[in-house]
C-alpha positions as CSV (number, residue, x, y, z in Angstrom):
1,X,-8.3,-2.0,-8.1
2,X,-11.5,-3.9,-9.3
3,X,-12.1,-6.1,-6.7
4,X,-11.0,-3.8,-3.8
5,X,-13.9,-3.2,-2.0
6,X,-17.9,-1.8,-2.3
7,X,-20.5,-0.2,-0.4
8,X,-23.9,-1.0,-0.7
9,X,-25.2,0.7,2.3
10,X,-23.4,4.0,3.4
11,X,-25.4,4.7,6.2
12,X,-24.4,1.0,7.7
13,X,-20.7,2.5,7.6
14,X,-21.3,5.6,9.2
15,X,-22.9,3.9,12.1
16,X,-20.6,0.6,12.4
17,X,-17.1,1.0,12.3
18,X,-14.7,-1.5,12.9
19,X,-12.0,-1.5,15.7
20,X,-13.8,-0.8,19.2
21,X,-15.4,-3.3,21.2
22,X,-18.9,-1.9,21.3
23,X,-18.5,-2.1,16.9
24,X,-18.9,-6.0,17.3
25,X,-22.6,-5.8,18.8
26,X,-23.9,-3.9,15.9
27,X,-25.0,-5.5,12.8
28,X,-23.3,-4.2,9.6
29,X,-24.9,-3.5,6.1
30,X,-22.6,-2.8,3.9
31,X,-19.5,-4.3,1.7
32,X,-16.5,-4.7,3.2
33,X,-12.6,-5.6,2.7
34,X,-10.7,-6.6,5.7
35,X,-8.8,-9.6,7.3
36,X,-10.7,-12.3,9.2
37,X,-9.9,-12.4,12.6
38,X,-11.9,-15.9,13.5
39,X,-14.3,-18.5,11.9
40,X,-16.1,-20.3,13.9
41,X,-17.6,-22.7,10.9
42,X,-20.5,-24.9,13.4
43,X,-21.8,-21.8,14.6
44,X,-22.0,-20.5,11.0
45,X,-20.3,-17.4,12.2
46,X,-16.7,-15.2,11.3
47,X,-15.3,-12.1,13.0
48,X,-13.8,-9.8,9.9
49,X,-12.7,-6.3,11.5
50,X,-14.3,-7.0,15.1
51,X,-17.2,-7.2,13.8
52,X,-19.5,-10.7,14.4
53,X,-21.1,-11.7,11.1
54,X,-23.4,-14.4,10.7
55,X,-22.1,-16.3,7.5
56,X,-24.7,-19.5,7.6
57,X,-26.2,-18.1,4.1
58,X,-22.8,-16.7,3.0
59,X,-21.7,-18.3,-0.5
60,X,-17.6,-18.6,-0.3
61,X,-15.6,-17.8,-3.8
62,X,-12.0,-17.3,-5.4
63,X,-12.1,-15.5,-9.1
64,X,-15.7,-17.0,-9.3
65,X,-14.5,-21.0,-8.3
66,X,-16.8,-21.7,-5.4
67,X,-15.4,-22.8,-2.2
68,X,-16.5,-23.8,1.0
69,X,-17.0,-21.8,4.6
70,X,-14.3,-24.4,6.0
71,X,-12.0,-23.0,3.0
72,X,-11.6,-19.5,4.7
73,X,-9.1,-19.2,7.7
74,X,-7.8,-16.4,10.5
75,X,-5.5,-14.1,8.5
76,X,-7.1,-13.7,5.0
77,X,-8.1,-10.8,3.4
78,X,-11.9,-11.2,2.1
79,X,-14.1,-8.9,0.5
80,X,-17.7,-9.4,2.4
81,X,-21.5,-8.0,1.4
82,X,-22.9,-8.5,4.3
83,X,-27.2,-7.3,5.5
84,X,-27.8,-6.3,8.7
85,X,-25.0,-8.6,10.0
86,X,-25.6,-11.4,7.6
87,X,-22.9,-12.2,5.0
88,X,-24.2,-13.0,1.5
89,X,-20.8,-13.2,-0.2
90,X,-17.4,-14.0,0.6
91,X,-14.8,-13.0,-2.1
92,X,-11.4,-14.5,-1.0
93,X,-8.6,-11.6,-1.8
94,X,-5.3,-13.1,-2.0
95,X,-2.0,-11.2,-2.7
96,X,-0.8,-14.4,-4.8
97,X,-2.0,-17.2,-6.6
98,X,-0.4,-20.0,-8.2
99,X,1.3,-23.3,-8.7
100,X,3.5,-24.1,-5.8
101,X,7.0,-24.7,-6.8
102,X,9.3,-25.1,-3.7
103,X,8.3,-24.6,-0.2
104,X,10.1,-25.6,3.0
105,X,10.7,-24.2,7.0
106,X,11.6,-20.6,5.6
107,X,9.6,-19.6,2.6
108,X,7.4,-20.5,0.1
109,X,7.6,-19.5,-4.2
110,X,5.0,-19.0,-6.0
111,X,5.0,-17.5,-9.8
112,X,8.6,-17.6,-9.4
113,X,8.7,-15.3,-6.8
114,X,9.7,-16.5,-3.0
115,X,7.8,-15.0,0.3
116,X,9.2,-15.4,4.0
117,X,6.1,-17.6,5.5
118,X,7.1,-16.2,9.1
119,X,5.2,-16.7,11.4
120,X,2.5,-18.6,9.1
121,X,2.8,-22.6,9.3
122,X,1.5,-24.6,6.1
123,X,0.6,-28.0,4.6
124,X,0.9,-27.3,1.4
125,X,3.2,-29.5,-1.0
126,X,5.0,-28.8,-4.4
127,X,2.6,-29.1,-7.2
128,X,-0.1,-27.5,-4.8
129,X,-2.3,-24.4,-6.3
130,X,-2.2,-22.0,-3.3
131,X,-3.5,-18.8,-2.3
132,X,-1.3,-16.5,-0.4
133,X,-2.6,-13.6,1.4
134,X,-0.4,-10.5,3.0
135,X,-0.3,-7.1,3.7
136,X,2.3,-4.8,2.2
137,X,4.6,-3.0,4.7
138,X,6.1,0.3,4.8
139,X,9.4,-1.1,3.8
140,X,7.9,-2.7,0.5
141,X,7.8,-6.4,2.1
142,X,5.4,-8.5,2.6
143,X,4.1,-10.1,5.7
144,X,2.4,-13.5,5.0
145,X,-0.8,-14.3,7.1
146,X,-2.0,-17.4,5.5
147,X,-1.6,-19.6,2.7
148,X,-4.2,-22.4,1.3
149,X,-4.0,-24.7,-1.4
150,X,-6.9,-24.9,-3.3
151,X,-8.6,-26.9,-6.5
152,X,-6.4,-25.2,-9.5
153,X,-8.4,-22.1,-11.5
154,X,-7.9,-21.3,-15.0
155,X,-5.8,-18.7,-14.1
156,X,-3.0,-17.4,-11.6
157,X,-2.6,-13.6,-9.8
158,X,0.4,-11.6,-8.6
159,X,-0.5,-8.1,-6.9
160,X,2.4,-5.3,-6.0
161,X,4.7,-2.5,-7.3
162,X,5.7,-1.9,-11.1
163,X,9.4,-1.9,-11.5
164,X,11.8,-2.1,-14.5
165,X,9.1,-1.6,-16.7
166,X,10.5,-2.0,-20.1
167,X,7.9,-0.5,-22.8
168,X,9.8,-2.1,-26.0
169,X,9.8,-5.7,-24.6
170,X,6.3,-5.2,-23.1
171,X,7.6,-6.2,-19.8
172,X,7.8,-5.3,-16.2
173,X,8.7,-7.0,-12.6
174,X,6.8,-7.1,-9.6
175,X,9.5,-8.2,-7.1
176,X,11.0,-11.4,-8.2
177,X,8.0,-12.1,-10.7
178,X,8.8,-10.9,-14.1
179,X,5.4,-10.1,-16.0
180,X,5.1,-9.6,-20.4
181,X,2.0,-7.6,-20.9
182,X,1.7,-8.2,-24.6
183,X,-1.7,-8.8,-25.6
184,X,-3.0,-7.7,-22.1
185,X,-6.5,-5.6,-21.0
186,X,-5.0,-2.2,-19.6
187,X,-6.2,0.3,-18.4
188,X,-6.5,3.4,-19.9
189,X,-3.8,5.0,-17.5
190,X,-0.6,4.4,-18.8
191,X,2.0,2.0,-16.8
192,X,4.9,3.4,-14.8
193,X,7.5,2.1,-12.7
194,X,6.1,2.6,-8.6
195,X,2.4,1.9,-9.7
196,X,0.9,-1.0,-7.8
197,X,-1.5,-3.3,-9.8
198,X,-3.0,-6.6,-9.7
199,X,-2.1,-8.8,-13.1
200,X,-4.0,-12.1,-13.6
201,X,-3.1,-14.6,-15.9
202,X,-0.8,-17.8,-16.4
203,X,2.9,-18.5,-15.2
204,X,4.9,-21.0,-17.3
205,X,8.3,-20.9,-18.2
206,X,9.4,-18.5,-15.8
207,X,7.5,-15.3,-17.1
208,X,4.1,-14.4,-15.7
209,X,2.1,-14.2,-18.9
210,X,-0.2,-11.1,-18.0
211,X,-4.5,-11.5,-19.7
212,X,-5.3,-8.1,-17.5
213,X,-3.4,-5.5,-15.6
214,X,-5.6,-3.9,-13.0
215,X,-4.6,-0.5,-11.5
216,X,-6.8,1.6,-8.7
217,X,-9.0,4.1,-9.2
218,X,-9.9,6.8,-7.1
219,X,-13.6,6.9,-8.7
220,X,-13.4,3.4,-7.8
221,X,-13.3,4.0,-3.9
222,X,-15.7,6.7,-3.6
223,X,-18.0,6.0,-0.6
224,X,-16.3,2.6,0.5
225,X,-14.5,1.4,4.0
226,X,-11.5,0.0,3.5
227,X,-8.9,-1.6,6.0
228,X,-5.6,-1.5,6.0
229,X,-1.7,-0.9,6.9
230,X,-0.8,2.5,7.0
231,X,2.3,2.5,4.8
232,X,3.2,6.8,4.8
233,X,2.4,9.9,6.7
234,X,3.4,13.1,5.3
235,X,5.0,15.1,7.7
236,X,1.4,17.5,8.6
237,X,-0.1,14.1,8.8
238,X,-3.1,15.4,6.4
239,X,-2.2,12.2,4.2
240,X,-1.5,8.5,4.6
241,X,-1.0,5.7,2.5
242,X,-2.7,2.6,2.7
243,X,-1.6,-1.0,1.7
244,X,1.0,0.8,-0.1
245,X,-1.3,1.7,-3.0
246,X,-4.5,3.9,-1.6
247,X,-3.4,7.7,-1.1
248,X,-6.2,8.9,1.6
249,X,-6.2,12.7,2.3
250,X,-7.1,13.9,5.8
251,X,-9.1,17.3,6.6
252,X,-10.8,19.2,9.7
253,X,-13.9,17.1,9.4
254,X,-12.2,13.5,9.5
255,X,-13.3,11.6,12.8
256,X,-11.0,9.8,14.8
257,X,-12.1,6.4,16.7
258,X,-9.5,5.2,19.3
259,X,-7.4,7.5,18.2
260,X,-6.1,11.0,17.4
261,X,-4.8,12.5,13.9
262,X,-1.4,12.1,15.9
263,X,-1.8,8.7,16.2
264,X,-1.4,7.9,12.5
265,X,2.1,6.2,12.6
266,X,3.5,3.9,9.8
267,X,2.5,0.4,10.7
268,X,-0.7,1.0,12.1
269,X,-3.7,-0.7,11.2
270,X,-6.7,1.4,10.7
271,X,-10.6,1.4,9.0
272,X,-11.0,4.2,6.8
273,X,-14.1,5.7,5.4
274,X,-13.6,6.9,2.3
275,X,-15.5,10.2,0.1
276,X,-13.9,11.1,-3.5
277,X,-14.1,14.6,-4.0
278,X,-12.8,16.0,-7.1
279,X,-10.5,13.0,-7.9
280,X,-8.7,12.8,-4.7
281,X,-10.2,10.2,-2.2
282,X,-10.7,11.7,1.6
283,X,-10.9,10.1,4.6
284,X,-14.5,10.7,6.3
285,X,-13.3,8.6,9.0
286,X,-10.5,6.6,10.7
287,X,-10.8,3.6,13.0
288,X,-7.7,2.6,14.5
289,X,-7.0,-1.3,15.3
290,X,-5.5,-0.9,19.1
291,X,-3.7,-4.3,18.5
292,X,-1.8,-2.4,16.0
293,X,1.7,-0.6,16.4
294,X,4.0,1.9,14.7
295,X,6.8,0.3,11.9
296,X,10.2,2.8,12.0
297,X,11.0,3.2,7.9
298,X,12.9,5.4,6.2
299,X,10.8,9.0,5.6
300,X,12.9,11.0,3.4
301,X,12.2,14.7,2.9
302,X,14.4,16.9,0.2
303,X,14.2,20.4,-0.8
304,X,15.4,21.9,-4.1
305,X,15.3,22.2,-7.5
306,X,13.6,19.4,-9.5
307,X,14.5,17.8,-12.7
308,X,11.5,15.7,-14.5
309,X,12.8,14.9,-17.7
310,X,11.3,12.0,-19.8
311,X,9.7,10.7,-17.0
312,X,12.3,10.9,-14.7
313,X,12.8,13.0,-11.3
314,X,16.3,13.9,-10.1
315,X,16.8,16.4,-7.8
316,X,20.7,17.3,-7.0
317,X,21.4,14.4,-9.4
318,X,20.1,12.1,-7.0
319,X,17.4,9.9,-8.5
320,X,13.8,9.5,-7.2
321,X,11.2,7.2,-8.6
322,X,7.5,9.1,-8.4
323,X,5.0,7.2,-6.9
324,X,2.0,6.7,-9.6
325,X,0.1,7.9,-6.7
326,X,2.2,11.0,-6.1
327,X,0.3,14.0,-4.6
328,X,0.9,16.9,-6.2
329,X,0.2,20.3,-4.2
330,X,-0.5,23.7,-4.9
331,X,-1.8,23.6,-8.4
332,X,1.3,21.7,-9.3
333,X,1.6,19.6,-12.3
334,X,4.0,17.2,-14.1
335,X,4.3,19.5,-16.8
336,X,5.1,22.4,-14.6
337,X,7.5,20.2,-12.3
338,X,11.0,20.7,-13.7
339,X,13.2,23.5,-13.0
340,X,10.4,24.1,-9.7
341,X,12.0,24.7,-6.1
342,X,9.7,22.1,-4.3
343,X,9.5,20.0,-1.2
344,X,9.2,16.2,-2.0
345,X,8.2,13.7,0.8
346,X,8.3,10.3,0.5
347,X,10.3,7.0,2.1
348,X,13.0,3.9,1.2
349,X,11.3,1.5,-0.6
350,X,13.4,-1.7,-1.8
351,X,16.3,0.3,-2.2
352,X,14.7,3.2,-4.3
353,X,13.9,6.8,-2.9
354,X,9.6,6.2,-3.7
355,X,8.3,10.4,-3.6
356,X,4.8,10.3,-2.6
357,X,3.7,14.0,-2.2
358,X,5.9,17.1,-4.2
359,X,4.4,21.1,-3.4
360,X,6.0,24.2,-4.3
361,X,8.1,26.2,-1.6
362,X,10.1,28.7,-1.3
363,X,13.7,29.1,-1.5
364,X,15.0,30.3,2.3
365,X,18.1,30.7,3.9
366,X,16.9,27.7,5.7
367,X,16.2,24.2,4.3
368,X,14.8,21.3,5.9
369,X,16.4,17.6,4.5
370,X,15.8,14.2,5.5
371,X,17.8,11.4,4.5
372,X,21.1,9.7,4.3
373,X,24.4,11.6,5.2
374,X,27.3,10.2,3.6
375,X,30.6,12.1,2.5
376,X,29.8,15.5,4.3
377,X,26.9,15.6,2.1
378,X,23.0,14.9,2.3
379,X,21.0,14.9,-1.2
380,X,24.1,16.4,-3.0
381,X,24.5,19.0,-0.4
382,X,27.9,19.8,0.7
383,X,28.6,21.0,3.7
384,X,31.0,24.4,4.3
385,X,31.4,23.3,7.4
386,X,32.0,20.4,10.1
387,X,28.1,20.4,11.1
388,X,27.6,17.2,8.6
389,X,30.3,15.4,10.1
390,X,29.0,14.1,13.5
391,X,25.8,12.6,11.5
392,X,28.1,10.8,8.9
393,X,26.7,7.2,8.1
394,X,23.2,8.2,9.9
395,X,19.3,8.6,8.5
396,X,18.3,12.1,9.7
397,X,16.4,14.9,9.8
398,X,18.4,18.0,9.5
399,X,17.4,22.0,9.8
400,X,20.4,23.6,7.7
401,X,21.3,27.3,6.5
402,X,21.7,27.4,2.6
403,X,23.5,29.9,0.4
404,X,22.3,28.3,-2.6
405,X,25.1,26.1,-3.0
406,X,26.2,24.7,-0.1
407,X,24.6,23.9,3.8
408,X,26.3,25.1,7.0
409,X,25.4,24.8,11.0
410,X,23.4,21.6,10.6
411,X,21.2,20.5,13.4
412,X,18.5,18.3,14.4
413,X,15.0,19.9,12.9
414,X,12.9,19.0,16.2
C-alpha cells in the first residue's frame, strides 16, 4: 500500500535493527513503520521499535492535517523518517478513521463497522472523528491499541480484507463496512475477494463511499523495514505473512536476530528487512520482538485435484477463497491451475478456508491433510476404514494411505 513504509537510507537498516537492547543506543537513518512503544513529549523524545528517536524537530501529520507531538500516543502505528536518530516526519497510520457513532465499555463503531476496544480505554464521545489503530491477527480480527479523536479531515479510511465483492453493483465489504467503488481511483490490478486494501473516502448513509482503493505492491516494498504480526508460516517455514497482507519469502541468506528460522510462529512480532527480487519480496533480515508470543489458528493443508473455474478454487467440492497474495510454486500459474494435483497451504480466516501458497506434487499412495474431520471424512475424503473415527469433530494433521478414492489407516503426520 502507498503509505506503508520507505527507506531512504539502506545502509542505516542493515546496521540498526529493531528488537534487541543494544538496537536502542544506535541512531537510525532511515524510514520506518512500526508501533510506538513510549513518548516522552518534554524530553522531545519517542521509542518506535526499541529504538530512542529524538523527535524535538519532528513535524506530526494525519492524511496531510497537521497534529501535534502530544497527539501521538503508546500503541499507534506511525510511519517515521528519521536522520541519524532524529525524526523529521511523523505520519500517523491508523487502521480506521471516522465519525464516531456509538461507543461504550465493550466496543467502539466506526464507518459502521464495530471493533472490541479490549484492553484499550478511551475518552472519546459520539460525534467524535477518531483514529483507530490495530494490528490484524492470524484469525482475521483485530486487536485495537489506541484510539484518538481528532479535528475532522475531509475524508475517512477503512483498511482490511475484500469480501463479497460484487462487480455489477460496484461493491464490496470489508468486515462489517460495506464499500461502493463507483467512480473510485484503482489500481491497475483488478479486485478480488481475499485482497487487503486501504479505501479512503466518505461514510454517510450507511455505505463507505470509496475516492481511492489502494492495494500493495511488491515493487512498492523493495528495500524497506517493515514491522509486523506474523499472520502464516507455511509448513518449510520459507514464507510468512505479515499484517495479514505482506507475503515475505525466506532463503539461506536471511539473518535471524533473537531468533531462529524455527522461531517464526503465528503471532509473533518481528522486523523484517525487505529485497524484491523478481516480483517476489524476500526477507534480508528478521528481528524478532522477544515480548512477542505464538497465536494457535487454524493452518489447513489439502492435497488433490484442483478446480479453478471463473475465478473460483474447489478442491473435492470444498470451497477455498485464494488469497490475492497466493504464492504459486513451481512455475505454476492460474491458468495452468485446474485439473493440477497440488498441495495448497493456507489457514481459517473468518469462517473461509484463505489458500496462501498452491505447488504442484505428486500423486502418492500417501497424502498429507490438514483440517477439519467431520462425517468420517476430511476435505471430501472418505475413509474405508475406522482410522477417521477417533478424530471425529477435531482440527488435525493427518498422514493417510490413498487409493485415489478413498483414505485408510489415518494417523498423526508428526
Amino acid at each position: 500500500m502507498k503509505k506503508i513504509l520507505s527507506v531512504t537510507v539502506l545502509g542505516g537498516l542493515l546496521s540498526a535493527c529493531g528488537g534487541s537492547d543494544s538496537d536502542t543506543q544506535q541512531a537510525y537513518s532511515g524510514t520506518l513503520l512500526g508501533t510506538v512503544d513510549s513518548v516522552q513529549a518534554e524530553q522531545a523524545t519517542m521509542s518506535v521499535n526499541g529504538r530512542s528517536l529524538d523527535v524535538a524537530s519532528a513535524g506530526v501529520s494525519y492524511q496531510d492535517q497537521p497534529l501535534l507531538l502530544a497527539d501521538v500516543a503508546s500503541g499507534m502505528q506511525v510511519e517515521i523518517d528519521s536522520d541519524d536518530g532524529r525524526v523529521s516526519e511523523i505520519e500517523l497510520e491508523p487502521i480506521m478513521s471516522g465519525e464516531v457513532t456509538t461507543v461504550d465499555g465493550q466496543s467502539i463503531t466506526v464507518n459502521g463497522q464495530a471493533v472490541l476496544l479490549g484492553q484499550v480505554t478511551t475518552s472519546v464521545q459520539v460525534g467524535d472523528f477518531a483514529l483507530l489503530f490495530a494490528q490484524p491477527q492470524a484469525d482475521g480480527n483485530l486487536t485495537l491499541t489506541a484510539v484518538k479523536a481528532i479535528d475532522a479531515t475531509a475524508i475517512s479510511e477503512v483498511e482490511g480484507r475484500v469480501s463479497q465483492l460484487d462487480t455489477s453493483a460496484q461493491t464490496f465489504s470489508i468486515n462489517d463496512t460495506v464499500v461502493n467503488f463507483a467512480g473510485a481511483d484503482l489500481d491497475d490490478e483488478p479486485l478480488q475477494n481475499g485482497q487487503w486494501v486501504e479505501v479512503t473516502g466518505v461514510f454517510a448513509d450507511g455505505i463507505f463511499q470509496a475516492a481511492e482503493v489502494d492495494t500493495e505492491d511488491a515493487a512498492e516494498m523493495d528495500g524497506k523495514a517493515l514491522e509486523g504480526v506474523i499472520t502464516f508460516v507455511n509448513r518449510e517455514k520459507t514464507a510468512i505473512e505479515l499484517n495479514s497482507r505482506t507475503v515475505v519469502t525466506l532463503t539461506a541468506d536471511t539473518r535471524y536476530q533473537d531468533g531462529a528460522q524455527s522461531d517464526l510462529l503465528t503471532g509473533r512480532t518481528v522486523e523484517v528487512e525487505l529485497v524484491n527480487q523478481a516480483g517476489q519480496l524476500t526477507a534480508l533480515e528478521v528481528d524478532f520482538e522477544l515480548s512477542s508470543s505464538q497465536v494457535t489458528t487454524d493452518r489447513f493443508s489439502i492435497e488433490g485435484t484442483a478446480q479453478y473455474r471463473n475465478d473460483t478454487l474447489s478442491v473435492n467440492g470444498v470451497e477455498l477463497l485464494m488469497s490475492a497474495t497466493v504464492r504459486l510454486e513451481d512455475g505454476l500459474t492460474k491458468a495452468t491451475l485446474d485439473g493440477q494435483w497440488v498441495e495448497l497451504e493456507g489457514s481459517l480466516v473468518d469462517g473461509q478456508y484463505l489458500v496462501r501458497e498452491i505447488e504442484p506434487e505428486l500423486q502418492e499412495a500417501e497424502i498429507s491433510l490438514q483440517g477439519p474431520v467431520s462425517g468420517n471424512a476430511i476435505w471430501g475424503y472418505a475413509a474405508s476404514d475406522a482410522s477417521l473415527s477417533g478424530f471425529e469433530g477435531q482440527w488435525v494433521d493427518l498422514a493417510c494411505y490413498f487409493d485415489g478414492s478413498a483414505v485408510s489407516q489415518c494417523r498423526l503426520d508428526d
